[in-house]
C-alpha positions as CSV (number, residue, x, y, z in Angstrom):
1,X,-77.6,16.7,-29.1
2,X,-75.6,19.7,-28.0
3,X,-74.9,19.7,-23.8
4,X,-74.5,23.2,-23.0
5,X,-72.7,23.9,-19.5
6,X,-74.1,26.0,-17.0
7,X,-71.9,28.4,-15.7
8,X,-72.6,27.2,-12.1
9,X,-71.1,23.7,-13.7
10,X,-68.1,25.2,-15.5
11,X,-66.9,27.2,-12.3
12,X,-67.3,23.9,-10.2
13,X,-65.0,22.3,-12.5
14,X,-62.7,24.9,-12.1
15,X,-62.9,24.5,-8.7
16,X,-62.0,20.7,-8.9
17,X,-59.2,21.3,-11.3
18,X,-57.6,23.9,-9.1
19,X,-57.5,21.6,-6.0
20,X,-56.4,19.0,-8.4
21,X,-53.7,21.2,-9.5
22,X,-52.9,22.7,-5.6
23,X,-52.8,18.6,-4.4
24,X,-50.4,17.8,-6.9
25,X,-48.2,20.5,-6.3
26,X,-48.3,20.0,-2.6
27,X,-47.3,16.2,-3.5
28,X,-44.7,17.2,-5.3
29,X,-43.6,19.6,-2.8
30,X,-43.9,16.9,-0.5
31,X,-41.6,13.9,-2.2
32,X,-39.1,17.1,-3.0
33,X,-38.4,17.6,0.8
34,X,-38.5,13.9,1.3
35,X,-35.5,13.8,-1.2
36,X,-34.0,16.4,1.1
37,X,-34.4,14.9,3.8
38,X,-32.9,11.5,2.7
39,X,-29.9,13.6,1.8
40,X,-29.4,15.6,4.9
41,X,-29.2,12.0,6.4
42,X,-26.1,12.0,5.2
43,X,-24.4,13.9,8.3
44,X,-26.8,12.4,10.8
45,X,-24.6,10.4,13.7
46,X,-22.3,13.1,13.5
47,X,-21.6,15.7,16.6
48,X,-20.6,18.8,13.9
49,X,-21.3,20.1,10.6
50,X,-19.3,22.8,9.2
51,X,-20.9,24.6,6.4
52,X,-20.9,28.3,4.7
53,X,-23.4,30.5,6.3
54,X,-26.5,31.5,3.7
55,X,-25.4,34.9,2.2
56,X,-22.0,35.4,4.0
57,X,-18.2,34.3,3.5
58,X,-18.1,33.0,7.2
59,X,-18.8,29.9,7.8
60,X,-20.8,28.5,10.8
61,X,-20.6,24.9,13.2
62,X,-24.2,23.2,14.2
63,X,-24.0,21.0,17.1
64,X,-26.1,18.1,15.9
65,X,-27.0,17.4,19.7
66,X,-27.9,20.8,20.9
67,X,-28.8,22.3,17.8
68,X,-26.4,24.9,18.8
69,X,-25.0,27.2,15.8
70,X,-22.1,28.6,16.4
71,X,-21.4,31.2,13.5
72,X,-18.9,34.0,12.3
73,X,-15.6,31.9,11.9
74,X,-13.0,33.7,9.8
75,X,-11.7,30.8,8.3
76,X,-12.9,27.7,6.9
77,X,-9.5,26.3,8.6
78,X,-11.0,27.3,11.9
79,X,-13.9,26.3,11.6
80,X,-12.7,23.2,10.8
81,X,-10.3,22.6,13.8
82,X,-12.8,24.2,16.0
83,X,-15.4,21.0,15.3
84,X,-12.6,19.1,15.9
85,X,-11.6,20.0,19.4
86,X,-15.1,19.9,20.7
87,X,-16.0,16.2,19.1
88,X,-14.8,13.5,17.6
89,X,-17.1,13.3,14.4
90,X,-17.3,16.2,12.1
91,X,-19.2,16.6,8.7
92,X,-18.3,18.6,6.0
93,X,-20.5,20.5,3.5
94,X,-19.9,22.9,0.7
95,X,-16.2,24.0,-0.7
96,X,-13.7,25.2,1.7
97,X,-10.2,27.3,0.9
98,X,-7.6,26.3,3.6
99,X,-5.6,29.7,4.6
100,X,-3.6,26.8,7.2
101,X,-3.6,23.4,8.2
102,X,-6.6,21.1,9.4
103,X,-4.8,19.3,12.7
104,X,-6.7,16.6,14.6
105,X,-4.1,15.8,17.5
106,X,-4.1,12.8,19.9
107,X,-7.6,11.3,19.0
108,X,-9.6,7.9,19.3
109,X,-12.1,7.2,16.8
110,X,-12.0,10.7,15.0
111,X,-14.2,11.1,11.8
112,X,-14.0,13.4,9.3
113,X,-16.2,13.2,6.4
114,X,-17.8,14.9,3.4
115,X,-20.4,14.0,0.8
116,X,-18.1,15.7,-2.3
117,X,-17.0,18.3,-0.1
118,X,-14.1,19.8,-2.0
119,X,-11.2,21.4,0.0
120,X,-9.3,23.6,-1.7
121,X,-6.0,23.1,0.2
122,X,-3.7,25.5,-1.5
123,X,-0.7,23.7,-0.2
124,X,-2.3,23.3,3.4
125,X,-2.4,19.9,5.1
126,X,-5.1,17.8,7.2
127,X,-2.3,16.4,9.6
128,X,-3.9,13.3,11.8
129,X,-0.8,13.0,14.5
130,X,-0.2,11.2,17.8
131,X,2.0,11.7,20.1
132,X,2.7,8.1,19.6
133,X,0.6,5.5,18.2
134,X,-1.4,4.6,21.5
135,X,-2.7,8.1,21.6
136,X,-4.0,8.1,18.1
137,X,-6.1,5.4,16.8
138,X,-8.5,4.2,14.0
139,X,-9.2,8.0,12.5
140,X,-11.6,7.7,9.7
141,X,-11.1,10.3,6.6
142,X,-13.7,10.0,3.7
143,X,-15.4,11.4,1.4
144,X,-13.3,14.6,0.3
145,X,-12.3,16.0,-3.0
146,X,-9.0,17.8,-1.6
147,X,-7.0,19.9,-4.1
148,X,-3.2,20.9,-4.0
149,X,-3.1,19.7,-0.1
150,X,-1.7,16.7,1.1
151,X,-3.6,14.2,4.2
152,X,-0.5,13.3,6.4
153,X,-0.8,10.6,8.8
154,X,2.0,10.3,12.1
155,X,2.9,7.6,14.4
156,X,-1.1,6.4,14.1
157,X,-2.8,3.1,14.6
158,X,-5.7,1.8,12.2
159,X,-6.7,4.9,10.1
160,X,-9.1,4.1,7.6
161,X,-9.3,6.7,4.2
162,X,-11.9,5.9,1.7
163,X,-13.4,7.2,-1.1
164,X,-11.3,10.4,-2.0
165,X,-10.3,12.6,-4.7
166,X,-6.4,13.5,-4.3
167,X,-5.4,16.2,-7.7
168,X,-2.7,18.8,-8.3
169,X,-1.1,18.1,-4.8
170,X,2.7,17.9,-4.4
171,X,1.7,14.7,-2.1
172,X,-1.7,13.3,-1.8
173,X,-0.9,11.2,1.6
174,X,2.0,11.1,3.4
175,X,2.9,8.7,6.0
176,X,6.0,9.7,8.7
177,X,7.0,8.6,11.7
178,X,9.1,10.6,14.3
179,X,7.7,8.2,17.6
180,X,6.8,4.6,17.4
181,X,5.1,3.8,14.1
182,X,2.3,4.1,11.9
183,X,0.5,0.8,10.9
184,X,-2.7,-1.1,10.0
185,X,-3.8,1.8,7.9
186,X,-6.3,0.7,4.8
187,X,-6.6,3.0,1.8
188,X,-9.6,2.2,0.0
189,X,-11.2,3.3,-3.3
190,X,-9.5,6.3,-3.9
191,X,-8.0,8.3,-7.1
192,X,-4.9,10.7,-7.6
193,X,-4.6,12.9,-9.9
194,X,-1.2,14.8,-11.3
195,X,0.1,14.6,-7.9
196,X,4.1,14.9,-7.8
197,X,3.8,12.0,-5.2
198,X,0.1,10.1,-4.9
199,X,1.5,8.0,-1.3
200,X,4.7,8.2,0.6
201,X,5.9,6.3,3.2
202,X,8.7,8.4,4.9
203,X,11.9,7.5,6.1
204,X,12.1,7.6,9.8
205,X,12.2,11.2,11.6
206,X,14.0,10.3,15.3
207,X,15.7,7.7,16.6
208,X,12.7,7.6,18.6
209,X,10.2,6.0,15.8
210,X,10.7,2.9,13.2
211,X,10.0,3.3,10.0
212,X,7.3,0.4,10.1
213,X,3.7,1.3,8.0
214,X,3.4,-2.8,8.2
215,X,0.1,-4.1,7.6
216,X,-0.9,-1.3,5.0
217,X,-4.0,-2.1,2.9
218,X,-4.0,-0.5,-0.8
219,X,-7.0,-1.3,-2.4
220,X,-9.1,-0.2,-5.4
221,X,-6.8,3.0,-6.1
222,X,-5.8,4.5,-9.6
223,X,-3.4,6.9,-10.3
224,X,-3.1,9.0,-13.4
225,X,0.8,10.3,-13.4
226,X,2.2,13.2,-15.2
227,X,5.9,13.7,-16.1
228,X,8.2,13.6,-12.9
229,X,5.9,12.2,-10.5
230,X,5.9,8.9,-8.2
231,X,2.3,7.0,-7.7
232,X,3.5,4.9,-4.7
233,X,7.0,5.9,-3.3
234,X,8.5,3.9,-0.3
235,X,11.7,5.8,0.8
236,X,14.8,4.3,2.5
237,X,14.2,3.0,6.1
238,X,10.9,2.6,5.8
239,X,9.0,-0.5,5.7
240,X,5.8,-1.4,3.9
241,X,6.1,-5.1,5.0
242,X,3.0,-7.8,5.7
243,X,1.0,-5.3,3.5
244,X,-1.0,-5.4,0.2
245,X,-1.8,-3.2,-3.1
246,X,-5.0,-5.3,-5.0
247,X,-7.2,-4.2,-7.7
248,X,-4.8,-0.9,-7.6
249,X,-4.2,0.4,-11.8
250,X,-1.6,3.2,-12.5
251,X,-1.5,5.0,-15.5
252,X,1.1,6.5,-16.8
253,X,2.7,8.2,-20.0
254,X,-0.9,9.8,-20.6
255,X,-1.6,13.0,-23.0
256,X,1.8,13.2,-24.1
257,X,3.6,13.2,-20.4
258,X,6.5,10.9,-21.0
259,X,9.0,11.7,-18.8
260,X,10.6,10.6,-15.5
261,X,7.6,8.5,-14.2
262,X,7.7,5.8,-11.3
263,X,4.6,3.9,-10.7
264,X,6.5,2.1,-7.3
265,X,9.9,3.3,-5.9
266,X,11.3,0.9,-3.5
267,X,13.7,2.5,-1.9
268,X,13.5,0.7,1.7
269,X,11.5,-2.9,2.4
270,X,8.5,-4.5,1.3
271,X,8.9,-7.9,3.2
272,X,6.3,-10.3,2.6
273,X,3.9,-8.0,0.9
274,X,2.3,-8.7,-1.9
275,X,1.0,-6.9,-5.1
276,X,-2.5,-8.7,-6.4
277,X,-3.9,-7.7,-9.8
278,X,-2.0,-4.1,-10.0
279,X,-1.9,-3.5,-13.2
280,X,1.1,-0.3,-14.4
281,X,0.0,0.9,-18.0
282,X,2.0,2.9,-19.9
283,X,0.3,4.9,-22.8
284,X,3.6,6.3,-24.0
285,X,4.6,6.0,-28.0
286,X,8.6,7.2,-27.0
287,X,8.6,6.5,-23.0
288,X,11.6,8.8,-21.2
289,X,12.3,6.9,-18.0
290,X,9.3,5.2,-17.7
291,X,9.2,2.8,-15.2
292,X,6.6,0.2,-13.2
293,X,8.8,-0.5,-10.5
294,X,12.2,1.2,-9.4
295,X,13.9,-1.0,-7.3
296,X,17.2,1.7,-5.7
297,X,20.1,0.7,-4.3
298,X,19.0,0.7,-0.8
299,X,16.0,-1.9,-1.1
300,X,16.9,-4.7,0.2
301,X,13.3,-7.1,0.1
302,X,10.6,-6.5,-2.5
303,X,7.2,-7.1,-2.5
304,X,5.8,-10.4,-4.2
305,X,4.3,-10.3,-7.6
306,X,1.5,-12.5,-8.2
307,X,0.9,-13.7,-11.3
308,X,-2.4,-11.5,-12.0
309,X,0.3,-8.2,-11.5
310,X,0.5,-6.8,-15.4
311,X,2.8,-4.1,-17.0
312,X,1.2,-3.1,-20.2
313,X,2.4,-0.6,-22.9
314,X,5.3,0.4,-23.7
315,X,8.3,1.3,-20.8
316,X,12.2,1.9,-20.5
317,X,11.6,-0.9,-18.3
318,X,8.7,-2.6,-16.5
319,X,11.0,-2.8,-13.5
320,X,14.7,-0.9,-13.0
321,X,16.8,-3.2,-11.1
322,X,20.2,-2.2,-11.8
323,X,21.3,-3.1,-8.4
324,X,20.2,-6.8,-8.9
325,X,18.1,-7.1,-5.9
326,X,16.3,-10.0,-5.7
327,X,12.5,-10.0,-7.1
328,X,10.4,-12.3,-5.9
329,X,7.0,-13.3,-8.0
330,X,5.6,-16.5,-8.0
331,X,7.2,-18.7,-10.3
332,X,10.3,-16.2,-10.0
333,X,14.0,-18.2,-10.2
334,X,16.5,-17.1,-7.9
335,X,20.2,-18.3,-8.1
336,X,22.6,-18.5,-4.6
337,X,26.3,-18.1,-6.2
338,X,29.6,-19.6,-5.1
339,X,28.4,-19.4,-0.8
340,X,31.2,-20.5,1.0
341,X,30.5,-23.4,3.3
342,X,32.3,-23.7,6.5
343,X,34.5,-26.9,7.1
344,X,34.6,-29.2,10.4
345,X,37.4,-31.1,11.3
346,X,38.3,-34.5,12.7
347,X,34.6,-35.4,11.4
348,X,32.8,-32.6,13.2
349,X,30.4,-31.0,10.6
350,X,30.5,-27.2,10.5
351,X,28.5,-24.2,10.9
352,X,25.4,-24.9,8.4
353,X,25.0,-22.8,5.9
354,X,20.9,-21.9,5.0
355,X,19.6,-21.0,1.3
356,X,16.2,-19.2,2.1
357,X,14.4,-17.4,-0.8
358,X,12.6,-14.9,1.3
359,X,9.9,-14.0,1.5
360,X,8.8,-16.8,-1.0
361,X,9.3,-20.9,-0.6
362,X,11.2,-23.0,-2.8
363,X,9.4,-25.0,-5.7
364,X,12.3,-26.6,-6.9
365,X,16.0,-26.5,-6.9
366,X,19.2,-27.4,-8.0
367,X,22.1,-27.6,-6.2
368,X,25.8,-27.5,-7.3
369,X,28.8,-28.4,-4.7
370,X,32.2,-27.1,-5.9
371,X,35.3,-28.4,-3.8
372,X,38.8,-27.3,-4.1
373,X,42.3,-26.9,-2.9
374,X,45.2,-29.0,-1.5
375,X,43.9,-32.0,0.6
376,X,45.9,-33.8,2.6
377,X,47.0,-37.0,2.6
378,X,44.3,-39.6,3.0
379,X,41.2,-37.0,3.8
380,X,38.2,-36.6,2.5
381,X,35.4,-33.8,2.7
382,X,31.9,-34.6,3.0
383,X,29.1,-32.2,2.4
384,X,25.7,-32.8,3.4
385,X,22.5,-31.3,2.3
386,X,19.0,-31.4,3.5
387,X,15.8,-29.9,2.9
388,X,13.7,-27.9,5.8
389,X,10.4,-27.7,5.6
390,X,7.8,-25.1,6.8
391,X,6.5,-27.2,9.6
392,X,10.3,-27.3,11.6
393,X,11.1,-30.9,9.6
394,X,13.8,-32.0,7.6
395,X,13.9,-34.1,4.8
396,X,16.5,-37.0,4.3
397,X,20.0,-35.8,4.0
398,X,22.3,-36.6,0.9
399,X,25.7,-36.4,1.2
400,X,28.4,-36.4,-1.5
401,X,32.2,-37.3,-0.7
402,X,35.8,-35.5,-2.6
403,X,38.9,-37.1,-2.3
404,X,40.2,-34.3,-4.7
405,X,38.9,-31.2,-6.6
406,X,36.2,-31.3,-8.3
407,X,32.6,-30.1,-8.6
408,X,29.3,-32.4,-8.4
409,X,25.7,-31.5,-9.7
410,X,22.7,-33.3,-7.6
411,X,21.4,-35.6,-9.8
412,X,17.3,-36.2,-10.0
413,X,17.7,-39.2,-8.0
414,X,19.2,-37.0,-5.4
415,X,16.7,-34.5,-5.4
416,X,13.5,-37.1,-5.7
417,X,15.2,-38.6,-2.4
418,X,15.1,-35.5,-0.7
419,X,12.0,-33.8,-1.3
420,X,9.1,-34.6,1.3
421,X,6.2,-36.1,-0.3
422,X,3.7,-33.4,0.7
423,X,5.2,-30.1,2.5
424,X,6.2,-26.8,1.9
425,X,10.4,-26.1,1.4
426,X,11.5,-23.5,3.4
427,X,15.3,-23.5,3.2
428,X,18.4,-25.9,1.6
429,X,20.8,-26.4,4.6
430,X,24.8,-27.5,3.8
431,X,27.2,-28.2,5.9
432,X,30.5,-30.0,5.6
433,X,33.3,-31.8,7.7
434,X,37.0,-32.8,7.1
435,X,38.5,-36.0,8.5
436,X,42.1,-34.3,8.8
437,X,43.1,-31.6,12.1
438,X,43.5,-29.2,9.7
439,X,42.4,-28.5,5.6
440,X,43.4,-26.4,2.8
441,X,40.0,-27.2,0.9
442,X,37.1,-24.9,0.1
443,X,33.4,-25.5,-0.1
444,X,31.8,-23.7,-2.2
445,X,27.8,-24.3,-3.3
446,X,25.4,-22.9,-5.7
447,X,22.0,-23.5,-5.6
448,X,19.5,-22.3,-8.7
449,X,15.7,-22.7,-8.4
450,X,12.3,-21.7,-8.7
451,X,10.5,-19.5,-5.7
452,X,6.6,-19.4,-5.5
């Protein structure tokens, strides 16, 4: 049977598939400003946002409390510095082009972030400074895509930068100190691109500051280096001691870039820091100066190298060491060469000499005493050596006796005696004594090991 629709019927459906259509677009509507909404969260618990103003090149600050909007700023640079005067957290929306430099001066707890906001720096800084260290603390910096500018951080406690984009910038961050120091600083998931320098840690600028950065957390950074470029430089004076780099990967010889490339210039101290699973890959088929490490002439402690820490690819050389300073990794030997040992008399042991593979702790060891000259009639040198451990003990002392010249390895017997039967070695300690008034002997001792 054929059902024929009234029209009365057809325009009621009509009707109902309208609404239907209006409700679904209202829903729609609806869960679209939701999504908004969710995403202007982003910049809520912040005092300032800076944005552009709708249909203008000025750019305009909203006071998150007030709901003030302050608009017209010539610059994005003072708009910028503006927010930062008036409050302590600042949010960043849009792209910005720097015409000068972003200074937050003498802060506590300053924030300045951006959900992808890219700052086109062009060669402009965002300068976080203190007078000293007391007056500028725990600075938060996050968030920011910044191109061909540099973030420089002075005599500052506890800044924390996370989760930025440094590319085409003669130095991503810089660290300098002209008054006290700059430490405690973490560095945390971020990536650097083709910049000439990706971190540097500044020699001293007065007399006035240290070069300490100590206690400098790198973590969870990569680096992709072009020809005659740095990833991590540490210049003379300045010390990145008690510090880390983990999970940090540095790429380098890339795109046919083969030249003059330093993934870590030591230049000053690393004391006691450590590297934990940093990994320098070199991509490079005919590598020009390509180095993981360049150890200068004027470092005098390098970081330790854990065993996870992996040069892959092909380099001049994973590390340049020409200087033969001392490397320390765990597992790493060391060798102590012809020390001279000072000589007591009438009995009376001497100044002790110390062997102390710092920053590491001794493994194992073994020792060689060399004695020589004229001795007199009837004397006889002793030399002594003992082991101290980490908790301020000594182990038992062997000594070996020379009526004449000659030179005496420690035997296993000797070593078994000494070493404790659970501790940690700290040092070798030698000292000798003559039983004449006077000697014409030397005491000489060489010790060869392995650190961990």
């Amino acid at each position: 049977m054929k059902v024929v629709l009234s029209g009365r019927v057809v325009g009621l459906i009509l009707v109902v598939v309208l609404l239907a259509t209006v409700l679904n677009t209202c829903l729609v509507i609806s869960v679209y400003s939701k999504v908004n909404d969710v995403g202007q969260t982003d910049s809520s618990g912040f005092e300032y946002v800076v944005s552009q103003q709708l249909f203008s090149s000025s750019f305009q600050v909203r006071n998150t409390l007030t709901k003030e909007v302050i608009s017209g700023f010539a610059s994005e640079a003072i708009a910028i510095n503006y927010a930062l005067s008036a409050g302590n957290t600042v949010y960043l929306k849009g792209t910005f082009n720097l015409s000068a430099d972003i200074v937050i001066y003498n802060k506590w707890n300053v924030k300045l972030v951006g959900d992808d906001a890219v700052i086109n720096a062009n060669g402009y800084s965002i300068i976080i400074r203190g007078d000293d260290y007391t007056y500028c603390k725990y600075p938060l910096i996050s968030g920011l895509i910044l191109n061909n500018g540099t973030l420089r951080i002075e005599n500052t406690f506890g800044a924390t930068i996370t989760n930025m984009l440094f590319q085409n910038s003669p130095v991503g961050i810089e660290f300098a100190n002209d008054n006290t120091w700059t430490e405690g600083t973490k560095i945390e998931n971020c990536h650097f691109i083709n910049c000439v320098e990706g971190i540097a840690f500044r020699t001293p600028k007065s007399d006035k500051a240290t070069g300490s950065y100590e206690s400098t957390q790198i973590n969870r950074c990569f680096f992709n280096q072009y020809d005659h470029s740095i990833a991590i430089n540490v210049e003379s004076k300045a010390e990145l001691s008690c510090s880390q780099l983990q999970n940090v990967r540095i790429w380098m010889g890339e795109d046919g870039h083969n030249t003059n490339q330093t993934g870590l210039r030591l230049a000053g101290t690393m004391s006691q820091s450590i590297l934990i699973g940093v990994v320098f890959e070199s991509f490079s088929d005919a590598p020009d100066q390509l180095f993981g490490i360049d150890i200068t002439n004027t470092a005098y402690t390098t970081p330790i190298l854990n065993t996870d820490v992996s040069f892959l690819g092909t380099w001049t050389a994973p590390v340049k060491n020409p200087h033969g300073v001392w490397i320390s990794a765990d597992g790493s030997y060391f060798a102590q060469k012809d020390l001279t040992v000072s000589i007591g008399l009438n009995g009376k042991f001497g100044e002790p000499l110390t062997i102390k593979p710092t920053p590491l702790k001794i493994v194992s060891f073994k020792p060689k005493i060399e004695v020589n000259g004229n001795f007199n009639s009837g004397e006889t040198i002793a030399v002594r050596v003992k082991l101290a451990c980490i908790d301020n003990t000594y182990s038992k002392e062997i000594e070996k006796t020379f009526t004449k010249s000659s030179t005496v390895w420690f035997t296993d017997d000797d070593l078994l005696e000494m070493f404790p039967s659970q501790n940690i070695v700290w040092a070798i300690i030698i000292d000798a004594t003559s039983t004449s008034n006077n000697t014409n002997t030397t005491v000489k001792i060489s010790g060869y090991g392995i650190a961990g």
